[in-house]
PDB file with one MODEL, atoms N, CA, C and O in Angstrom:
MODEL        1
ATOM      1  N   UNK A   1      -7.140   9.132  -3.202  1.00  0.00           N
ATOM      2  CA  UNK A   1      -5.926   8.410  -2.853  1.00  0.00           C
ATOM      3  C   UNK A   1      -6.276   6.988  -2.416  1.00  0.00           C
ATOM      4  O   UNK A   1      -7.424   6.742  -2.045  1.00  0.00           O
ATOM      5  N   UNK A   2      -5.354   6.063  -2.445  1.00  0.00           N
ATOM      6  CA  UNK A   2      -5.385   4.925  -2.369  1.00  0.00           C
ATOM      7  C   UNK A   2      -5.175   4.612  -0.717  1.00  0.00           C
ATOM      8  O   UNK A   2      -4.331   5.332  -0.185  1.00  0.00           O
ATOM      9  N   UNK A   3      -5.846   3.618   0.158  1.00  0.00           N
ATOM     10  CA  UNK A   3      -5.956   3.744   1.725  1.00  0.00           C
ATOM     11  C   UNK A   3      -5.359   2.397   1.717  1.00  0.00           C
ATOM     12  O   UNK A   3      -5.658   1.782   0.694  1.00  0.00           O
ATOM     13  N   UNK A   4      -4.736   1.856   2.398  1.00  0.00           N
ATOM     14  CA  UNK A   4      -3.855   0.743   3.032  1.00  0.00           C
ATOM     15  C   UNK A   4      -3.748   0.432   4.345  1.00  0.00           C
ATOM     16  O   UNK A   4      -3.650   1.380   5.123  1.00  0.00           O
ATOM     17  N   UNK A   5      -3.741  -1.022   4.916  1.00  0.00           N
ATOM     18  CA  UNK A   5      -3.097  -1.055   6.268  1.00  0.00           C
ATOM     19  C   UNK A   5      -1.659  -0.903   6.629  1.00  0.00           C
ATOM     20  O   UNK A   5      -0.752  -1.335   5.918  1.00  0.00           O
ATOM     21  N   UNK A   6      -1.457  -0.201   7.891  1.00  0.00           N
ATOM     22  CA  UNK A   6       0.087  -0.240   7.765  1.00  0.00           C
ATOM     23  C   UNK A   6       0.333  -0.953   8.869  1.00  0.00           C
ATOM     24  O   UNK A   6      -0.052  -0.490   9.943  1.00  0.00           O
ATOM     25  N   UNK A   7       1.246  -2.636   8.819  1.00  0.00           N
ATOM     26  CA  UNK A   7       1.310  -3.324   9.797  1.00  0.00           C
ATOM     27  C   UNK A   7       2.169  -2.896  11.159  1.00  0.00           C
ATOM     28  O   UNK A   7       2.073  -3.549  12.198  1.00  0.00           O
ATOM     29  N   UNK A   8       3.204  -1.465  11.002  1.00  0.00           N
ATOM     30  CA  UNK A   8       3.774  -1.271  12.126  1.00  0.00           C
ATOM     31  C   UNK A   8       2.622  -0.400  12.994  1.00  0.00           C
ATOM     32  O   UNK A   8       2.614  -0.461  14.224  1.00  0.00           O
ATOM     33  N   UNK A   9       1.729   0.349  12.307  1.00  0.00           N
ATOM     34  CA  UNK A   9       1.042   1.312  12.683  1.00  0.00           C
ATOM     35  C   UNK A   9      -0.461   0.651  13.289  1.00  0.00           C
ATOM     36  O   UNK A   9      -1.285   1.187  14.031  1.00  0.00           O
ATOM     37  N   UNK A  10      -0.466  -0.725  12.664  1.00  0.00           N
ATOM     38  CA  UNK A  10      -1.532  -1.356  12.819  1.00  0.00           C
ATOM     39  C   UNK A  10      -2.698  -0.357  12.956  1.00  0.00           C
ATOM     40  O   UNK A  10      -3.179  -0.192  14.077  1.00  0.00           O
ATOM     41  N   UNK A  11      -3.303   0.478  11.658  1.00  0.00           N
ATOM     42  CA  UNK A  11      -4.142   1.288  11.627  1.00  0.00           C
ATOM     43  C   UNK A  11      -3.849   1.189   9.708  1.00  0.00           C
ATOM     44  O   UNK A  11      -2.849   0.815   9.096  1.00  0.00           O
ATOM     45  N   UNK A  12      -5.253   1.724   9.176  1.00  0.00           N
ATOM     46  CA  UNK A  12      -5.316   2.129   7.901  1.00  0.00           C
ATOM     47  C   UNK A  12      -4.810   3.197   7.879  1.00  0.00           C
ATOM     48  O   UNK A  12      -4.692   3.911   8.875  1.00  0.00           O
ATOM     49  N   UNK A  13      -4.289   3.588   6.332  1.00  0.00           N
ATOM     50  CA  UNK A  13      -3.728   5.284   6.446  1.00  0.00           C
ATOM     51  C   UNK A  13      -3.564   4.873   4.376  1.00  0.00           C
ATOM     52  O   UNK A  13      -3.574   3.942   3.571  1.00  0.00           O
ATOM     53  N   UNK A  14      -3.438   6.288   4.474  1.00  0.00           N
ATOM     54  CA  UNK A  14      -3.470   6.903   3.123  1.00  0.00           C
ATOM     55  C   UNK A  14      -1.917   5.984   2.540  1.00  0.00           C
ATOM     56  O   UNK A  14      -0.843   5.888   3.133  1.00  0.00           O
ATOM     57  N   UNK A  15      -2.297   5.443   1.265  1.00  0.00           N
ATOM     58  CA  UNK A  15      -0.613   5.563   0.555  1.00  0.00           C
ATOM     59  C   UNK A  15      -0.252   6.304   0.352  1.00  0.00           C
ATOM     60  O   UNK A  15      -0.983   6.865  -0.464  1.00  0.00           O
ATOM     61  N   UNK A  16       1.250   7.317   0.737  1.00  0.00           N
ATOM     62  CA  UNK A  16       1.740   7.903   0.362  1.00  0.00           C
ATOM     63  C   UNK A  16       2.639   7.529  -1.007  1.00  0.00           C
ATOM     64  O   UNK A  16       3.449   6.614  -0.864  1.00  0.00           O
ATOM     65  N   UNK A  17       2.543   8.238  -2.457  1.00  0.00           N
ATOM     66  CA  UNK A  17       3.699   7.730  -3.577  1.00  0.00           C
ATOM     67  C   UNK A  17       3.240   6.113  -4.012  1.00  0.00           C
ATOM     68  O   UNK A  17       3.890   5.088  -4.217  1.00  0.00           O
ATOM     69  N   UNK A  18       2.021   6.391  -4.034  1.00  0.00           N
ATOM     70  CA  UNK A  18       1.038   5.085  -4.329  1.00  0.00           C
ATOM     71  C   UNK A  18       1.379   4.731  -5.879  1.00  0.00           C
ATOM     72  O   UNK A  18       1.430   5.673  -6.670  1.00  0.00           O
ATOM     73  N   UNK A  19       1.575   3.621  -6.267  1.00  0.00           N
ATOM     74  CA  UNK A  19       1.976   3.179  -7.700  1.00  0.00           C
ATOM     75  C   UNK A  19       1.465   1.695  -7.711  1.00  0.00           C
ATOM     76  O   UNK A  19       1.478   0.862  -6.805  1.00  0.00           O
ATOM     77  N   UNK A  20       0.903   1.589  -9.308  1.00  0.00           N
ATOM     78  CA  UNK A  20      -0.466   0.702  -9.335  1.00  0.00           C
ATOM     79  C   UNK A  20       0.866  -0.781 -10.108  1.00  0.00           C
ATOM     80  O   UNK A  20       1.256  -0.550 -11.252  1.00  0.00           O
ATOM     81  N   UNK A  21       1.310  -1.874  -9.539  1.00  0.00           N
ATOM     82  CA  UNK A  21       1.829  -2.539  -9.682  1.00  0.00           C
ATOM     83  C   UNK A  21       0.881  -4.173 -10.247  1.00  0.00           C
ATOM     84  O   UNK A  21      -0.343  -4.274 -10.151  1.00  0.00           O
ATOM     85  N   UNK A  22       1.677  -5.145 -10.736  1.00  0.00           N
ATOM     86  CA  UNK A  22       0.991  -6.305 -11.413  1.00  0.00           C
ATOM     87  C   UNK A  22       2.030  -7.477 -10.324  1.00  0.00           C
ATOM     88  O   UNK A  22       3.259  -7.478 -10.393  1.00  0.00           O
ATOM     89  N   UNK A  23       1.400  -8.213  -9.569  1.00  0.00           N
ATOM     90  CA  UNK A  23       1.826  -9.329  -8.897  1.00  0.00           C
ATOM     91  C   UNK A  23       2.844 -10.357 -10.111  1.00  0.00           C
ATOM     92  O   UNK A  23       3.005  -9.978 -11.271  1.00  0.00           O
ATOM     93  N   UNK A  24       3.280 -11.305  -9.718  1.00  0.00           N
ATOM     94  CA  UNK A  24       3.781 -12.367 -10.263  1.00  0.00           C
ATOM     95  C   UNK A  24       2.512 -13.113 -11.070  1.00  0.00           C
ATOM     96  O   UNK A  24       2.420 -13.526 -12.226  1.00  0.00           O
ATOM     97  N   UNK A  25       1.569 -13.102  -9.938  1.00  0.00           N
ATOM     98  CA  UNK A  25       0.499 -14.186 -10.755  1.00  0.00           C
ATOM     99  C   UNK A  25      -0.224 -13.619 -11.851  1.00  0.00           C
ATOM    100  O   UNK A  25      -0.721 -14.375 -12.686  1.00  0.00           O
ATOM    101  N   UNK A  26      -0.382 -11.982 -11.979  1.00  0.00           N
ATOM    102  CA  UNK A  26      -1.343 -11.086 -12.493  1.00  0.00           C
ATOM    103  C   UNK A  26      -1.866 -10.127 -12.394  1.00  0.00           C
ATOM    104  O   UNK A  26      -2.108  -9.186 -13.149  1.00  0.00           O
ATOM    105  N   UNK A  27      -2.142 -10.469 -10.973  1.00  0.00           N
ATOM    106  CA  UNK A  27      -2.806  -9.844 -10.344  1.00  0.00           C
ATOM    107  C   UNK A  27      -2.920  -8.619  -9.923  1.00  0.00           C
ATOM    108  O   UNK A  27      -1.736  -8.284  -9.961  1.00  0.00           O
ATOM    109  N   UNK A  28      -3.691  -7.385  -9.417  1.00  0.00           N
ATOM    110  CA  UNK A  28      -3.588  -5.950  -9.938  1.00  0.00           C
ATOM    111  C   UNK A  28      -3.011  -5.603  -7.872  1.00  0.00           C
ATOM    112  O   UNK A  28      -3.511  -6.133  -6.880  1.00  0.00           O
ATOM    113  N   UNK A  29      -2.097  -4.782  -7.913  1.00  0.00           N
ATOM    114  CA  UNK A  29      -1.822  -4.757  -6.455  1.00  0.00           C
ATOM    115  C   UNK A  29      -1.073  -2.578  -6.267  1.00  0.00           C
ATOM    116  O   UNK A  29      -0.570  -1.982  -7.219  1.00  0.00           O
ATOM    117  N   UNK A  30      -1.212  -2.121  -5.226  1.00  0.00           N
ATOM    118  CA  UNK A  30      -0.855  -0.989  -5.244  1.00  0.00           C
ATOM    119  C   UNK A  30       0.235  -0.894  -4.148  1.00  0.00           C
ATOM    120  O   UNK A  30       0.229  -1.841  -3.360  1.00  0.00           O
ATOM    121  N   UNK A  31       1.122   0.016  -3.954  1.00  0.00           N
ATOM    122  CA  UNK A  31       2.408  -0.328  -3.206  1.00  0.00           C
ATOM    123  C   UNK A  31       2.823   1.182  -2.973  1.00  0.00           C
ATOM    124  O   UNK A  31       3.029   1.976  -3.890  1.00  0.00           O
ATOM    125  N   UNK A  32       2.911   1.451  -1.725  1.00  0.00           N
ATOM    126  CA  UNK A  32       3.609   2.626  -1.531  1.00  0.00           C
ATOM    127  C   UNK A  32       4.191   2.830   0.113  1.00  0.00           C
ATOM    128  O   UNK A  32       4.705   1.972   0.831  1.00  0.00           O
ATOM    129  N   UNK A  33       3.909   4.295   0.423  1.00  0.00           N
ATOM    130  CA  UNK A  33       5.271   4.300   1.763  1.00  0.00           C
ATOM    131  C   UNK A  33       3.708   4.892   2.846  1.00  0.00           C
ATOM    132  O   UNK A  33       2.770   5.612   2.504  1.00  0.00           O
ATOM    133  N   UNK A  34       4.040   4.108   4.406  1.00  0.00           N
ATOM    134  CA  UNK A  34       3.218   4.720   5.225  1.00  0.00           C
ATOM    135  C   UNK A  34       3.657   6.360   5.526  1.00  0.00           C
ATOM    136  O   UNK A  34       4.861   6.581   5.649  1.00  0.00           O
ATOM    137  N   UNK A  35       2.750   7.443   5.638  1.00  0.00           N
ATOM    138  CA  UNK A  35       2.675   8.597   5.533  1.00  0.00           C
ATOM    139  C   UNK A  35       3.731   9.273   7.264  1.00  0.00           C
ATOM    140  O   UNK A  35       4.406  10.294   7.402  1.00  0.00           O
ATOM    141  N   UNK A  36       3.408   8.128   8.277  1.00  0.00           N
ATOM    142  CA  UNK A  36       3.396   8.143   9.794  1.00  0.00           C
ATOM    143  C   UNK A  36       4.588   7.548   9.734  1.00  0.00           C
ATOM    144  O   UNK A  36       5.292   8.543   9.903  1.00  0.00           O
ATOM    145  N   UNK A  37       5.321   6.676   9.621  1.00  0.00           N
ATOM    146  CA  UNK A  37       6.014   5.715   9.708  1.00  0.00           C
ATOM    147  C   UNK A  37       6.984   5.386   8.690  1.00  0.00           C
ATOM    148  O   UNK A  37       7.934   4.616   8.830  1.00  0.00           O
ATOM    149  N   UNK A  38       6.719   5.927   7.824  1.00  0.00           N
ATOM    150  CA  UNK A  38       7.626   5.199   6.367  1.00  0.00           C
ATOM    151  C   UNK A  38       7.764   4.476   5.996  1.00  0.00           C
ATOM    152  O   UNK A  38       8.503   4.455   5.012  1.00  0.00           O
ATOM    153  N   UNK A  39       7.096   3.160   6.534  1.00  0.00           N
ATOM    154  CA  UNK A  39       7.083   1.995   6.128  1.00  0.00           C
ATOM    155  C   UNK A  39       6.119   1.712   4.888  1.00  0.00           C
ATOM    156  O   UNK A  39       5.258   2.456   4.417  1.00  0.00           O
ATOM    157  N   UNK A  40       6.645  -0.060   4.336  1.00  0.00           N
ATOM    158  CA  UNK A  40       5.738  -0.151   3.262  1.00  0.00           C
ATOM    159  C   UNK A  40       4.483  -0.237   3.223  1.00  0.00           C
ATOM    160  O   UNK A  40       3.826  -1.207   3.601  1.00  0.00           O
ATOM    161  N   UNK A  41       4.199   0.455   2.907  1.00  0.00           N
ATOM    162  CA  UNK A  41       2.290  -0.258   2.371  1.00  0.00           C
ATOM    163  C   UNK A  41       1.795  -0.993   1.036  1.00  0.00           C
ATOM    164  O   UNK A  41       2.043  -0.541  -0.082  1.00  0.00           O
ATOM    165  N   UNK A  42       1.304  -1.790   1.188  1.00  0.00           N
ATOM    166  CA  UNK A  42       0.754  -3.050   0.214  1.00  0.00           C
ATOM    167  C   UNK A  42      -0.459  -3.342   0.108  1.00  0.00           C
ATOM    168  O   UNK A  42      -0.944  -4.149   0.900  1.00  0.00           O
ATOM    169  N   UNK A  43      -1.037  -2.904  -0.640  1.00  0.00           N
ATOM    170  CA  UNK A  43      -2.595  -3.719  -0.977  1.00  0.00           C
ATOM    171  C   UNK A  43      -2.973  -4.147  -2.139  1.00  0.00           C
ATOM    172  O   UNK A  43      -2.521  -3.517  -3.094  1.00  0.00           O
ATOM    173  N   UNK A  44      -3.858  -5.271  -2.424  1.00  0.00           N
ATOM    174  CA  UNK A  44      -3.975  -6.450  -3.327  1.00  0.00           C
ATOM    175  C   UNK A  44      -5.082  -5.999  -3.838  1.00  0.00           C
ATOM    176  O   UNK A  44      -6.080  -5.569  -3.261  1.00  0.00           O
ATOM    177  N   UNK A  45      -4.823  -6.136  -5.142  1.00  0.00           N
ATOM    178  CA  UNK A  45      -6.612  -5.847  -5.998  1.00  0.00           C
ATOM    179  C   UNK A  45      -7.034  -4.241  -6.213  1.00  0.00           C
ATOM    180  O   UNK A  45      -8.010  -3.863  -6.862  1.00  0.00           O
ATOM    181  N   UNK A  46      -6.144  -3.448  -5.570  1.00  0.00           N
ATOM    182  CA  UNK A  46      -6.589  -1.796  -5.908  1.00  0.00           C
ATOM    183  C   UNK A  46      -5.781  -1.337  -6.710  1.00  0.00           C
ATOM    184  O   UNK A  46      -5.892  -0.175  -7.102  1.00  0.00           O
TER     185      UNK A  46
ENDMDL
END
């Protein structure tokens, strides 16, 4: 699974419903929901 920071949780945690997305510029980025919190998770380049 794909690991992310989650800024409300301010701790790393697993993406939950992780999906491998392409930025505006190109760029390769992964996006899903914090597991704890439900909030978004975002990371660049995975």
């Amino acid at each position: 699974m794909a690991e992310g920071y989650c800024v409300k949780d301010k701790k790393k945690v697993e993406i939950k419903n992780a999906e491998k997305i392409t930025m505006k510029n190109g760029k390769p980025a992964t996006q899903g929901i914090c597991p704890e919190c439900g909030g978004k998770v975002f990371r660049i380049g995975a």
